[in-house]
PASE-703173 format. One record per residue: residue in three letters; residue number from 1; x, y, z of N, C-alpha, C in turn. Coordinates in Angstrom, 3 decimals. Example, Ala and Ser with C-alpha at 12.3 -4.5 7.8 and 13.67 -1.06 7.14 Angstrom:
# PASE-703173
<code:Ala; pos:1; n_xx:13.190; n_yy:-5.690; n_zz:7.800; ca_xx:12.300; ca_yy:-4.500; ca_zz:7.800; c_xx:13.200; c_yy:-3.300; c_zz:7.800> $
<code:Ser; pos:2; n_xx:12.850; n_yy:-2.250; n_zz:7.080; ca_xx:13.670; ca_yy:-1.060; ca_zz:7.140; c_xx:12.900; c_yy:0.030; c_zz:7.870> $
END
This chain:
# PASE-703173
<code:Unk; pos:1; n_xx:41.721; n_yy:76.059; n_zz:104.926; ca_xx:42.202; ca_yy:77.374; ca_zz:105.317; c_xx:42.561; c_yy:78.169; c_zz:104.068> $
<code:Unk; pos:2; n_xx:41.793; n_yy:79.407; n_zz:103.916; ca_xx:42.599; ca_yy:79.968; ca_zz:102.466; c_xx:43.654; c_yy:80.475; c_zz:102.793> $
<code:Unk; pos:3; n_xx:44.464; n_yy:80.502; n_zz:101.982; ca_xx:45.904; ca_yy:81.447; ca_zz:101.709; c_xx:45.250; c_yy:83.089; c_zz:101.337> $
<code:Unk; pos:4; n_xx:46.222; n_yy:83.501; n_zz:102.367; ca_xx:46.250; ca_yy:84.968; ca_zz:102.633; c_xx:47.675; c_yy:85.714; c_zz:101.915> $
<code:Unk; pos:5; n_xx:47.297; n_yy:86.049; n_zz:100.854; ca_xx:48.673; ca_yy:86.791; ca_zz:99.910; c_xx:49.271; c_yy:87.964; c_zz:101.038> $
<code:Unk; pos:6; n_xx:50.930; n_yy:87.235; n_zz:100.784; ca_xx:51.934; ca_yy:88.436; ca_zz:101.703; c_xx:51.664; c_yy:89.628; c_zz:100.581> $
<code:Unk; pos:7; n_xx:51.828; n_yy:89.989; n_zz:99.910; ca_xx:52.045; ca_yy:90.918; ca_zz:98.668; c_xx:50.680; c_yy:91.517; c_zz:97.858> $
<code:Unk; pos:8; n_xx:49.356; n_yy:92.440; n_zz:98.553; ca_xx:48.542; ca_yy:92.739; ca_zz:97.735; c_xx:48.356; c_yy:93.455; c_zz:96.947> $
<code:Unk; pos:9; n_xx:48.502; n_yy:94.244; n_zz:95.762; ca_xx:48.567; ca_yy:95.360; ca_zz:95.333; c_xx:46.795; c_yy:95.541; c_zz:94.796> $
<code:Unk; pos:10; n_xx:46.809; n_yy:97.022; n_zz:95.046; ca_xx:45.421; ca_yy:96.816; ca_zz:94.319; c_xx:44.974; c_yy:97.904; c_zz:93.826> $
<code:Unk; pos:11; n_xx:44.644; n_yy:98.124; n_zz:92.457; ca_xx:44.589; ca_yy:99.453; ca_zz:91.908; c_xx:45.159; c_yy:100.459; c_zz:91.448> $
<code:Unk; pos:12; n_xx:46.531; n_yy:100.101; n_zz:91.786; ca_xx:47.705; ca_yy:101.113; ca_zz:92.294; c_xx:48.248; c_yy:102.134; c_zz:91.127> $
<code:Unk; pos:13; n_xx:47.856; n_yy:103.246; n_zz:91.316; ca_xx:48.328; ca_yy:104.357; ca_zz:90.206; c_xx:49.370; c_yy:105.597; c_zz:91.022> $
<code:Unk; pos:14; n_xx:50.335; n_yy:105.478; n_zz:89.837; ca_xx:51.390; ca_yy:106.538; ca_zz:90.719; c_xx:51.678; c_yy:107.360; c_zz:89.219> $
<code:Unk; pos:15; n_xx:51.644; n_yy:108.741; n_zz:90.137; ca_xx:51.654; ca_yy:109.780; ca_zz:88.691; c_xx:52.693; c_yy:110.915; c_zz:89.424> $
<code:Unk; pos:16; n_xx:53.789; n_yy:111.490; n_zz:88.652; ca_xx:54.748; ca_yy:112.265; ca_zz:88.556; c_xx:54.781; c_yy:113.492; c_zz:87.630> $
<code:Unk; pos:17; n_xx:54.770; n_yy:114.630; n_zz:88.352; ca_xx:54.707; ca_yy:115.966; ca_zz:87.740; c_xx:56.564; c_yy:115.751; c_zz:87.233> $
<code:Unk; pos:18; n_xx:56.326; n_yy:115.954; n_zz:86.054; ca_xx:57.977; ca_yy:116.194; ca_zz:85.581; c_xx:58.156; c_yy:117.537; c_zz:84.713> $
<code:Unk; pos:19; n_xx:58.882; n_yy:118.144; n_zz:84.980; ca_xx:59.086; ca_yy:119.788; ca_zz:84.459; c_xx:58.906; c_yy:119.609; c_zz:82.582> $
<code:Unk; pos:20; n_xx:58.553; n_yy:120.196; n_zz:81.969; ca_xx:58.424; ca_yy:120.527; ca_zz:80.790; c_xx:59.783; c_yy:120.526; c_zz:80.030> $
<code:Unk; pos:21; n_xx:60.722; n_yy:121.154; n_zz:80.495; ca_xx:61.754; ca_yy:122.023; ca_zz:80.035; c_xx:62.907; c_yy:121.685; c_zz:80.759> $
<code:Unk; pos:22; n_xx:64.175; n_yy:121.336; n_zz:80.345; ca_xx:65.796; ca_yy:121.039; ca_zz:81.072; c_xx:66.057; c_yy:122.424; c_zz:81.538> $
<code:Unk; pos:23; n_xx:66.915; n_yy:122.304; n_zz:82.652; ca_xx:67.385; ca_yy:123.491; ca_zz:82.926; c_xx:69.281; c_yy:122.811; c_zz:82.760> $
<code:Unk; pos:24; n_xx:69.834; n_yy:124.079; n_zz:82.902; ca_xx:71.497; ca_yy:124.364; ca_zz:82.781; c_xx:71.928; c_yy:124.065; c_zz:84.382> $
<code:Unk; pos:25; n_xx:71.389; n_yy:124.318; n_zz:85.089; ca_xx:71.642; ca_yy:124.462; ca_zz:86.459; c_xx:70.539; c_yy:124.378; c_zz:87.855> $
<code:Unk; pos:26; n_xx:70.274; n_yy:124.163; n_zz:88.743; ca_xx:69.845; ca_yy:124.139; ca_zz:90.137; c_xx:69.640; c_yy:124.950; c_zz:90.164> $
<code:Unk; pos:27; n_xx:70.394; n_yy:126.078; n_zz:90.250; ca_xx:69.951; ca_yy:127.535; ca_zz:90.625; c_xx:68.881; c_yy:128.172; c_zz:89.479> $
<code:Unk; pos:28; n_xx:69.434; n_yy:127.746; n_zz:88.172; ca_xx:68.288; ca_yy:128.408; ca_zz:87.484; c_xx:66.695; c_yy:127.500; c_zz:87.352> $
<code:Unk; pos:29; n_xx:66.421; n_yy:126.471; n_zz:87.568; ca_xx:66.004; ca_yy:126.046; ca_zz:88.313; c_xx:64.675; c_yy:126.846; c_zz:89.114> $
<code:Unk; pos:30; n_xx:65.388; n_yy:126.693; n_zz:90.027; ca_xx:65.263; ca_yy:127.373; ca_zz:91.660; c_xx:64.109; c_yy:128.522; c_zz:91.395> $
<code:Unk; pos:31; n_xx:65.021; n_yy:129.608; n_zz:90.593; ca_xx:65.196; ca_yy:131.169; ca_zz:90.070; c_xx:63.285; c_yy:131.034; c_zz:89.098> $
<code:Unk; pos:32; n_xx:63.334; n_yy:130.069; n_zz:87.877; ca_xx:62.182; ca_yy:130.154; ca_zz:87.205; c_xx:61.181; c_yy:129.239; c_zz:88.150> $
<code:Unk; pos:33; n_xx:61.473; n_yy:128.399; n_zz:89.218; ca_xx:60.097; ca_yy:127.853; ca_zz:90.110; c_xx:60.217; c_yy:129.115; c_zz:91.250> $
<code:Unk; pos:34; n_xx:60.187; n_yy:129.598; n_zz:90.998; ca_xx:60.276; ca_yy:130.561; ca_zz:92.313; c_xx:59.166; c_yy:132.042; c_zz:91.612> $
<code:Unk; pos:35; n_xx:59.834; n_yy:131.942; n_zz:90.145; ca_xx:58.975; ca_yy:132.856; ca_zz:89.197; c_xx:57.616; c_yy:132.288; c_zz:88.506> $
<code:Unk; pos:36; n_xx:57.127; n_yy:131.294; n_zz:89.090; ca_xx:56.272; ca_yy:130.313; ca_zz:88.525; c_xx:56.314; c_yy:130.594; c_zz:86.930> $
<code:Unk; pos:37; n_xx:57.772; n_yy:130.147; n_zz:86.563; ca_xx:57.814; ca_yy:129.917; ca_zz:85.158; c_xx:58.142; c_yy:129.037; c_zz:84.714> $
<code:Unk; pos:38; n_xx:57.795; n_yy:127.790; n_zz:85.223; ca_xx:58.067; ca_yy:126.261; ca_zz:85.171; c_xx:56.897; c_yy:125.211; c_zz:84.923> $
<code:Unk; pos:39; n_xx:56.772; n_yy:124.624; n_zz:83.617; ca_xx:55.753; ca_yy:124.523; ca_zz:84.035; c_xx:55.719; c_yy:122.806; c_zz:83.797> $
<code:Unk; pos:40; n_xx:54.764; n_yy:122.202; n_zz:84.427; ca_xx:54.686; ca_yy:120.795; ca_zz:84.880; c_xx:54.240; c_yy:119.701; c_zz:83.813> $
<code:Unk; pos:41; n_xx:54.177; n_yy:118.081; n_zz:82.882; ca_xx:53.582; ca_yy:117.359; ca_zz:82.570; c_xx:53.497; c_yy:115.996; c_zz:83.441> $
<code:Unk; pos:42; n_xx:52.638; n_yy:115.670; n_zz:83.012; ca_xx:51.860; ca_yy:114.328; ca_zz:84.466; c_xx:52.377; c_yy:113.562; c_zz:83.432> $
<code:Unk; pos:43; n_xx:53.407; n_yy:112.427; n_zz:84.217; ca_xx:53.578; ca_yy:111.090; ca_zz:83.496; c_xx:53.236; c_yy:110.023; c_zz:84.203> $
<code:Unk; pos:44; n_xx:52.244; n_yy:109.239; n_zz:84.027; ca_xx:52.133; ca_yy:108.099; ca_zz:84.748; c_xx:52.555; c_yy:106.799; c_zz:84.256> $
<code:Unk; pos:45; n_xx:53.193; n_yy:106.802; n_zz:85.638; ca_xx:54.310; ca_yy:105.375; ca_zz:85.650; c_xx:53.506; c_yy:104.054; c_zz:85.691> $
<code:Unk; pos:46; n_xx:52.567; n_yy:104.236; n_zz:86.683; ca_xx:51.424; ca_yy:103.347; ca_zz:86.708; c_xx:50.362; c_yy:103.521; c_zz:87.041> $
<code:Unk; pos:47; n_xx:49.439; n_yy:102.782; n_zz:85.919; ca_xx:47.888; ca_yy:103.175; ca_zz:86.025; c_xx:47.178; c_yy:101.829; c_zz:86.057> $
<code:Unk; pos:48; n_xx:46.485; n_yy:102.062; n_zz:87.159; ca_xx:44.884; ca_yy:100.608; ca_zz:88.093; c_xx:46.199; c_yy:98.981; c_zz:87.909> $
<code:Unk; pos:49; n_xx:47.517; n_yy:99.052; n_zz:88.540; ca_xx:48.423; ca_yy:97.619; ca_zz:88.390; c_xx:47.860; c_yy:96.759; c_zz:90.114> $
<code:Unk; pos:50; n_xx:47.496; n_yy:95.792; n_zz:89.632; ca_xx:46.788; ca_yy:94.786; ca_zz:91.048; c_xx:47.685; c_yy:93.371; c_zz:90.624> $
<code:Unk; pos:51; n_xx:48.191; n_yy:93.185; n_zz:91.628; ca_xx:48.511; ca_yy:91.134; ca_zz:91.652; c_xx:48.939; c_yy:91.119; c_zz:92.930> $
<code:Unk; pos:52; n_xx:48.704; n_yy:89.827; n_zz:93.598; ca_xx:48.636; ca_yy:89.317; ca_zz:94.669; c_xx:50.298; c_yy:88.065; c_zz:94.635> $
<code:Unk; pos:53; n_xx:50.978; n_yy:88.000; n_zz:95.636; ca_xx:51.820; ca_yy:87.534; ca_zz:95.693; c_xx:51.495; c_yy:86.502; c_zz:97.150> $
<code:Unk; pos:54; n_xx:51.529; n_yy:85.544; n_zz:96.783; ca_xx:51.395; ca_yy:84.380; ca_zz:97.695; c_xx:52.813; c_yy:83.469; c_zz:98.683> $
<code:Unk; pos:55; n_xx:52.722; n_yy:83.032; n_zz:100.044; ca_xx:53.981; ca_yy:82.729; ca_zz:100.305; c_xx:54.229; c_yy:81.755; c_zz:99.897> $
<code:Unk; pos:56; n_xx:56.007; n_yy:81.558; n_zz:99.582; ca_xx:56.836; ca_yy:80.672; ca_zz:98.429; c_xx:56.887; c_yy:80.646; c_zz:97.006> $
<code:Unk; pos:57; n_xx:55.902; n_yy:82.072; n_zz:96.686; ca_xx:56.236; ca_yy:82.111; ca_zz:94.875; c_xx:56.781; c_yy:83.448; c_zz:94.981> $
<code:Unk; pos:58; n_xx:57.231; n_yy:83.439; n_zz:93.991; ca_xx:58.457; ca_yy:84.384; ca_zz:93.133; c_xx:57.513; c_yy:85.751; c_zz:92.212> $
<code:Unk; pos:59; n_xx:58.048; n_yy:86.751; n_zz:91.641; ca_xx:57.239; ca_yy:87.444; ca_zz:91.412; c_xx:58.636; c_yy:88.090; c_zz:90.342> $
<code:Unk; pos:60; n_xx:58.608; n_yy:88.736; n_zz:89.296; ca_xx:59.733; ca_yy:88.874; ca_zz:88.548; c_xx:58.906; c_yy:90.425; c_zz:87.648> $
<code:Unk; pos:61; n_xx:59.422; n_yy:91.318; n_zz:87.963; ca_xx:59.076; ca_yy:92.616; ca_zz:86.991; c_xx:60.187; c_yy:92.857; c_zz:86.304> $
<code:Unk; pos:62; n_xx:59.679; n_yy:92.396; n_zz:84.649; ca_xx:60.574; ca_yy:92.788; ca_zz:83.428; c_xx:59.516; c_yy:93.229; c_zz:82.808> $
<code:Unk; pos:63; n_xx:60.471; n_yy:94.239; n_zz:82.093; ca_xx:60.016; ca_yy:95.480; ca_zz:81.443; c_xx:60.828; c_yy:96.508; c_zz:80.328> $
<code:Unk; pos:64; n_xx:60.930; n_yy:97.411; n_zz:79.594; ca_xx:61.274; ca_yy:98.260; ca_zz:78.840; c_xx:61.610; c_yy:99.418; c_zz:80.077> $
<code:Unk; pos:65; n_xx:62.300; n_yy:100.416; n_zz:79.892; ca_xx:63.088; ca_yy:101.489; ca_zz:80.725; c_xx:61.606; c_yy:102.036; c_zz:80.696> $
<code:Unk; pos:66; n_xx:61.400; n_yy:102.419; n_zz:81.825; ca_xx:59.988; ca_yy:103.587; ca_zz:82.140; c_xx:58.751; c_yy:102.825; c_zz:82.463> $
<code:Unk; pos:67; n_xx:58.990; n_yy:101.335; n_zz:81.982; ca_xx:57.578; ca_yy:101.167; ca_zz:82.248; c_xx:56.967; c_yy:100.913; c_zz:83.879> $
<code:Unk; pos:68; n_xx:58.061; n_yy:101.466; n_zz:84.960; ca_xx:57.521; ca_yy:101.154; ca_zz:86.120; c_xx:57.791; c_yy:100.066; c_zz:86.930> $
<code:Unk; pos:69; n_xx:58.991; n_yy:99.254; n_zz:86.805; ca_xx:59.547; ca_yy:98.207; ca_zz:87.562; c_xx:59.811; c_yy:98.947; c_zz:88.572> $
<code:Unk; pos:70; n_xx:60.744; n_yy:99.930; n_zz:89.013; ca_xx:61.478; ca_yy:100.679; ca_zz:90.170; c_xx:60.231; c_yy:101.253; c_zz:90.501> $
<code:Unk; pos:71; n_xx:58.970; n_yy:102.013; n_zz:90.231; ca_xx:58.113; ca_yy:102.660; ca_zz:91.162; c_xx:57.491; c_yy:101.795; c_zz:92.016> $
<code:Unk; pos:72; n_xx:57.270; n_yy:100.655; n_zz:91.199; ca_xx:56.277; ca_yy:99.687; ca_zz:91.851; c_xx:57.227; c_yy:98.859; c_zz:93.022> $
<code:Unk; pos:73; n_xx:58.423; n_yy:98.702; n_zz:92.866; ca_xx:59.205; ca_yy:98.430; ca_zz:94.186; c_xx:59.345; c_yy:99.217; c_zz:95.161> $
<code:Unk; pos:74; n_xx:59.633; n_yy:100.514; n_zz:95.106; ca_xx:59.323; ca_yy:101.860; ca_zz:95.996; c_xx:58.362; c_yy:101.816; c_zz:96.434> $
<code:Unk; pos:75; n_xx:57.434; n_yy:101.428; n_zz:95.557; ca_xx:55.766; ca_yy:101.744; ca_zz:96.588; c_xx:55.689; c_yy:100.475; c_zz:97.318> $
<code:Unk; pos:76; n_xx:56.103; n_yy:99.296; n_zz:96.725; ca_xx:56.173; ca_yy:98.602; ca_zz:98.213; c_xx:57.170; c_yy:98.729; c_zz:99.234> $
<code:Unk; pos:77; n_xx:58.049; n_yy:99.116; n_zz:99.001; ca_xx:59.270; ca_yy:99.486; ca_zz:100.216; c_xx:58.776; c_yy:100.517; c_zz:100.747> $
<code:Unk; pos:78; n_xx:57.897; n_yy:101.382; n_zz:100.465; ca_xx:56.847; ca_yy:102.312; ca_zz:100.853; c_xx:57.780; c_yy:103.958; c_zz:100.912> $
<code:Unk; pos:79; n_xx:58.566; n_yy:104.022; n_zz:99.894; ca_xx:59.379; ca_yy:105.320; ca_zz:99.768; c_xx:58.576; c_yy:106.070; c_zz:98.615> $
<code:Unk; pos:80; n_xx:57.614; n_yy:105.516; n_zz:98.203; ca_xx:56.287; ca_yy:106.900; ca_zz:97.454; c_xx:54.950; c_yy:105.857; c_zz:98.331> $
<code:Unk; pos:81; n_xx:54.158; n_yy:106.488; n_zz:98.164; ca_xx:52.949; ca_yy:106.276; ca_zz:98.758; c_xx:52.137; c_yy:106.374; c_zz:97.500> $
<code:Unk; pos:82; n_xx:50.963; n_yy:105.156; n_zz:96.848; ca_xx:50.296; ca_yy:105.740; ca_zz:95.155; c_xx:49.207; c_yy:106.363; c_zz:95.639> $
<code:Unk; pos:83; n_xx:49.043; n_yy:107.167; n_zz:94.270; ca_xx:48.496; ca_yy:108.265; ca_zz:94.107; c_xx:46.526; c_yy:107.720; c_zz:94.807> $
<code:Unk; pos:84; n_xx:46.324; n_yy:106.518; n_zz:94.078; ca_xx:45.438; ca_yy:106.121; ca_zz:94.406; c_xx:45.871; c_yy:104.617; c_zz:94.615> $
<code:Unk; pos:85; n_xx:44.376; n_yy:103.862; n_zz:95.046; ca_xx:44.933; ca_yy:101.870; ca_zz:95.172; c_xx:45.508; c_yy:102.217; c_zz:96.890> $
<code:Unk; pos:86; n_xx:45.959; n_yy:100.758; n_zz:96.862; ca_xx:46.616; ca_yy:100.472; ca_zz:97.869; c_xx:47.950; c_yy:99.367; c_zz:98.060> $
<code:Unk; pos:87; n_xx:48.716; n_yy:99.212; n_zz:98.662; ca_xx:49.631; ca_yy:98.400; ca_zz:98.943; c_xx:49.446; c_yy:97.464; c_zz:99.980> $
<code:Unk; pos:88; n_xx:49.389; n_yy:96.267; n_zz:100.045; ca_xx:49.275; ca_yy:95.138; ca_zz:101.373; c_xx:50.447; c_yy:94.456; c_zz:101.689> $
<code:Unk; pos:89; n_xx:50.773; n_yy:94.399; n_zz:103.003; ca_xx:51.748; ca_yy:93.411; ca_zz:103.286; c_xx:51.076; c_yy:92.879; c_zz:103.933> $
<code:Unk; pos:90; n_xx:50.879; n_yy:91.424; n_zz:104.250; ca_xx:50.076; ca_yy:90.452; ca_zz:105.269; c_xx:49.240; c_yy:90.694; c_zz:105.741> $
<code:Unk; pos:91; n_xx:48.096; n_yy:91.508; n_zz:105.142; ca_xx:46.734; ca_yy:92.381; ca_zz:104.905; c_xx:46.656; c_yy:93.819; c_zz:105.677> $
<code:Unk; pos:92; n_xx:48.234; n_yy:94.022; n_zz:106.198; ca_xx:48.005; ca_yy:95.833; ca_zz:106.531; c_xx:48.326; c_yy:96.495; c_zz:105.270> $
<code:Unk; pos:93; n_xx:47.704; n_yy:97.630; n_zz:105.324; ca_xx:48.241; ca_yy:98.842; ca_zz:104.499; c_xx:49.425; c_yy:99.685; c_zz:104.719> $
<code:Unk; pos:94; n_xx:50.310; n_yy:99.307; n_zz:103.549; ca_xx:51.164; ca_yy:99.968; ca_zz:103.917; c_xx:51.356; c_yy:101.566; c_zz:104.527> $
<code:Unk; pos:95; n_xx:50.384; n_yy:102.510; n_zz:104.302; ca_xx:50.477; ca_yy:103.536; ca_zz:104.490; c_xx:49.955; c_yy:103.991; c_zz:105.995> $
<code:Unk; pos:96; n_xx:49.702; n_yy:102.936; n_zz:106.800; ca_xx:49.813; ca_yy:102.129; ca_zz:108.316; c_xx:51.145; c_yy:102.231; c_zz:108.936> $
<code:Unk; pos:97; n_xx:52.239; n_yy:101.723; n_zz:108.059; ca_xx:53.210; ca_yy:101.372; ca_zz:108.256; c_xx:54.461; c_yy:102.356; c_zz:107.996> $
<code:Unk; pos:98; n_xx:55.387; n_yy:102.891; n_zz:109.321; ca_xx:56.520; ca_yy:103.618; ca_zz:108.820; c_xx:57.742; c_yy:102.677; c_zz:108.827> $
<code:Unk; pos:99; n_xx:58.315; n_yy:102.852; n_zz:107.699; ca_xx:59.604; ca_yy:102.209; ca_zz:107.407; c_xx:60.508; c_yy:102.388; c_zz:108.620> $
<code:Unk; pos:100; n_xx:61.373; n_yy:101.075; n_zz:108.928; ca_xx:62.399; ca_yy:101.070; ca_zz:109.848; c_xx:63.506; c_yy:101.179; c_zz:108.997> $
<code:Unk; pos:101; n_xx:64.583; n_yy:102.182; n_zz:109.903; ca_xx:65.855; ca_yy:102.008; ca_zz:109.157; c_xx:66.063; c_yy:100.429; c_zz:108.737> $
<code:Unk; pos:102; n_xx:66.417; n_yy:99.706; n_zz:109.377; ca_xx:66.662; ca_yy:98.172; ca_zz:109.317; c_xx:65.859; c_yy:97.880; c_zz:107.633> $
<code:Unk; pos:103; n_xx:64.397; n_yy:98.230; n_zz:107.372; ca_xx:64.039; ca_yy:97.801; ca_zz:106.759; c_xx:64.753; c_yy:98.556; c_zz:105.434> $
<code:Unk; pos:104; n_xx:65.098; n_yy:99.973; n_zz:105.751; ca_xx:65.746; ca_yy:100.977; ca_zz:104.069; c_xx:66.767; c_yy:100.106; c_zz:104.379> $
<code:Unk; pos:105; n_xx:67.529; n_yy:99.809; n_zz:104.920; ca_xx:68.913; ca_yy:99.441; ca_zz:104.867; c_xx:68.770; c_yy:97.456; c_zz:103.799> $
<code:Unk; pos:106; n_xx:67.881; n_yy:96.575; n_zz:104.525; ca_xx:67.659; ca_yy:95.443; ca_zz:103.443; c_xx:67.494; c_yy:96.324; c_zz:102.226> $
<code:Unk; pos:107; n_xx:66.084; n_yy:96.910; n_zz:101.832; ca_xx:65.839; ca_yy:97.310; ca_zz:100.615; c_xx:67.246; c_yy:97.658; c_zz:99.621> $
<code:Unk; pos:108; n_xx:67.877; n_yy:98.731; n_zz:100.230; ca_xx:69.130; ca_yy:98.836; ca_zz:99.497; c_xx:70.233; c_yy:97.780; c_zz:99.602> $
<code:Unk; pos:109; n_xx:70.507; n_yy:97.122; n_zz:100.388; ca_xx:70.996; ca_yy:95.981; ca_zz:100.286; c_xx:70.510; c_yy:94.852; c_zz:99.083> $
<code:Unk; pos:110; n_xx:68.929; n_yy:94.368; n_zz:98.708; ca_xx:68.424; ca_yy:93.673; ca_zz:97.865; c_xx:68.808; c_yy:94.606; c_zz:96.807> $
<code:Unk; pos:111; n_xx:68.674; n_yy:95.814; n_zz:96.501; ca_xx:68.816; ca_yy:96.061; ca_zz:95.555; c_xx:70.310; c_yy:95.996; c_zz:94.929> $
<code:Unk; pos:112; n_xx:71.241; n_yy:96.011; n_zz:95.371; ca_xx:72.454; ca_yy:95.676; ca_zz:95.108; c_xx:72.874; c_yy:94.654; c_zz:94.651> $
<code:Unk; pos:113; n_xx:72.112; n_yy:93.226; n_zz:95.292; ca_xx:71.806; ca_yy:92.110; ca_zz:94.959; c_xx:70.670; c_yy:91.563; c_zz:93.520> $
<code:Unk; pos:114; n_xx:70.197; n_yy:92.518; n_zz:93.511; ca_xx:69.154; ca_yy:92.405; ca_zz:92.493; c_xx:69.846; c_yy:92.701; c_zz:91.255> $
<code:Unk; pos:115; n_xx:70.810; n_yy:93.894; n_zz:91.221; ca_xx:71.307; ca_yy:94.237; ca_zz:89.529; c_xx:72.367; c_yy:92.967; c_zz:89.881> $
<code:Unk; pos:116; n_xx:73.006; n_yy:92.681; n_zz:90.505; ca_xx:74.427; ca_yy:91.528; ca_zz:90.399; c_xx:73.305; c_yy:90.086; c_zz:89.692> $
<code:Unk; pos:117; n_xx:72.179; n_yy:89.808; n_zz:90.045; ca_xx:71.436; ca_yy:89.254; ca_zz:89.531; c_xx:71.493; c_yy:89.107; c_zz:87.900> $
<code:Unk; pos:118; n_xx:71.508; n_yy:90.459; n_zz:87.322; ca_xx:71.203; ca_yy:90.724; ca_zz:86.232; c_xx:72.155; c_yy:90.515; c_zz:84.687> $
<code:Unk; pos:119; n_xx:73.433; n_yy:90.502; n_zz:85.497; ca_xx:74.920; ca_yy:90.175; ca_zz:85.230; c_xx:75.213; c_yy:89.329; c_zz:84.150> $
<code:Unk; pos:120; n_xx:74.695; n_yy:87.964; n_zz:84.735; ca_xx:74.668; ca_yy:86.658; ca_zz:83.472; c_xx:73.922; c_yy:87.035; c_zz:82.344> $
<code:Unk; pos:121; n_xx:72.902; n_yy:87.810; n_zz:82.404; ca_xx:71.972; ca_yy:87.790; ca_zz:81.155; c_xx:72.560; c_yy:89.259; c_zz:79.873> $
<code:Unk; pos:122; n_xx:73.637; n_yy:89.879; n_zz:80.646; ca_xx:73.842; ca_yy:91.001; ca_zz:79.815; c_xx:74.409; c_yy:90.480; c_zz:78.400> $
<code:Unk; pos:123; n_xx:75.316; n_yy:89.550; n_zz:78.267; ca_xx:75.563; ca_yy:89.052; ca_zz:76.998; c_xx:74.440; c_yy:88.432; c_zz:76.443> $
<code:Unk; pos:124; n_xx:73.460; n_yy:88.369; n_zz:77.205; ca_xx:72.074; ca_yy:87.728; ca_zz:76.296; c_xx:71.524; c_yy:88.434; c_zz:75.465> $
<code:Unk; pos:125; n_xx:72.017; n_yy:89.744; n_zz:75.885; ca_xx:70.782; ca_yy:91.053; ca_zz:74.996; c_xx:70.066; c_yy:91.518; c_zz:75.954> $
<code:Unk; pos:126; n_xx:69.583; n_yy:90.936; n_zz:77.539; ca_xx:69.029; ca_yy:91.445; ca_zz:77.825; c_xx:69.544; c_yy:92.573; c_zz:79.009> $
<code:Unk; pos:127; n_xx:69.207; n_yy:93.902; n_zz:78.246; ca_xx:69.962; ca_yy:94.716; ca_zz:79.256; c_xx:68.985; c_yy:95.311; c_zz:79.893> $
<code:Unk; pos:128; n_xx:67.785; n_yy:95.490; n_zz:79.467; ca_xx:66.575; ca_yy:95.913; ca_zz:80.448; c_xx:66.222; c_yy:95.565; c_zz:81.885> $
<code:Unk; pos:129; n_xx:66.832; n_yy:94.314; n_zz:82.363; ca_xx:66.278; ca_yy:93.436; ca_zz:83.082; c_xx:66.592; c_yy:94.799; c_zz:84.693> $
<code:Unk; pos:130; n_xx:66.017; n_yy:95.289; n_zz:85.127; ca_xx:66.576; ca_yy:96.289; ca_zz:86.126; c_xx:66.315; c_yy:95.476; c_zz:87.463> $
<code:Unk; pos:131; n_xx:65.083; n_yy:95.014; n_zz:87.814; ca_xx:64.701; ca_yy:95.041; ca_zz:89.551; c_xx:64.008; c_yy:93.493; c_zz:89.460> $
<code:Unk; pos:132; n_xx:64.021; n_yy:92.734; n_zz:90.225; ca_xx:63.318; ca_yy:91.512; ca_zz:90.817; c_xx:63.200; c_yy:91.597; c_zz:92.157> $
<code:Unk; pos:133; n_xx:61.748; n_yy:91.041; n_zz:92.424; ca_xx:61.762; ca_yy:91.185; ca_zz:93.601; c_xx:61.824; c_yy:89.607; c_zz:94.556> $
<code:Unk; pos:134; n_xx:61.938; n_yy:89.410; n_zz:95.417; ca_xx:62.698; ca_yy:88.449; ca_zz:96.020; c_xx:61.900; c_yy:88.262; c_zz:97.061> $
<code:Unk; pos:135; n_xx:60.943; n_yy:87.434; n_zz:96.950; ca_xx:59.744; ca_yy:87.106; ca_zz:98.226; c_xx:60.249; c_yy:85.866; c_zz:98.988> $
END
């Protein structure tokens, strides 16, 4: 019988328009997107990331700040949808699938659990360590 990965990722690119320029305030803000005087750069968080997660193994995203640990958990908790690729849970697509409260409510729950995780290792040096995911 082959093993069928709970966890497919495949391809998966997620890209974010982030404003050029800080603003002072919301309202001003508001005031220059409203004047289309704002103008946008594409940062991608992640570009073509695929691995398959199998049941009873562990899966651990460490990384440097930015490189995309937190998007790639979002896109499987399915709170961004990627740009391109796809997401699998037990071979549906996530974008099949609407989140149950029950399910935001674990997610933020693990995640609470996930930085207390991180705790022991801060006197190590390692302060990067942000998100694990917990299969």
């Amino acid at each position: 019988m082959e093993k069928q990965a709970i966890i497919k990722v495949e391809d998966v690119s997620m890209k974010f328009n982030l404003s050029s320029e800080k603003f002072d305030s919301f309202k001003e803000y508001v005031i220059k997107r409203l004047k289309k005087q704002v103008k946008f750069d594409e940062f991608w968080a992640l570009k073509n990331v695929s691995f398959e997660v199998y049941k009873g193994e562990s899966l651990g995203l460490i990384g440097l700040n930015g490189s995309g640990k937190s998007t790639m958990l979002k896109l499987c908790a399915r709170f961004y949808d990627p740009r391109k690729g796809s997401v699998r849970f037990n071979g549906m697509d996530m974008k099949e699938l609407e989140p149950s409260l029950e399910q935001v409510l674990t997610w933020i729950l693990r995640q609470e659990k996930m930085y207390s995780l991180t705790e022991p290792f801060w006197d190590m040096g390692v302060k990067r360590w942000k998100n694990i995911m917990i299969i």
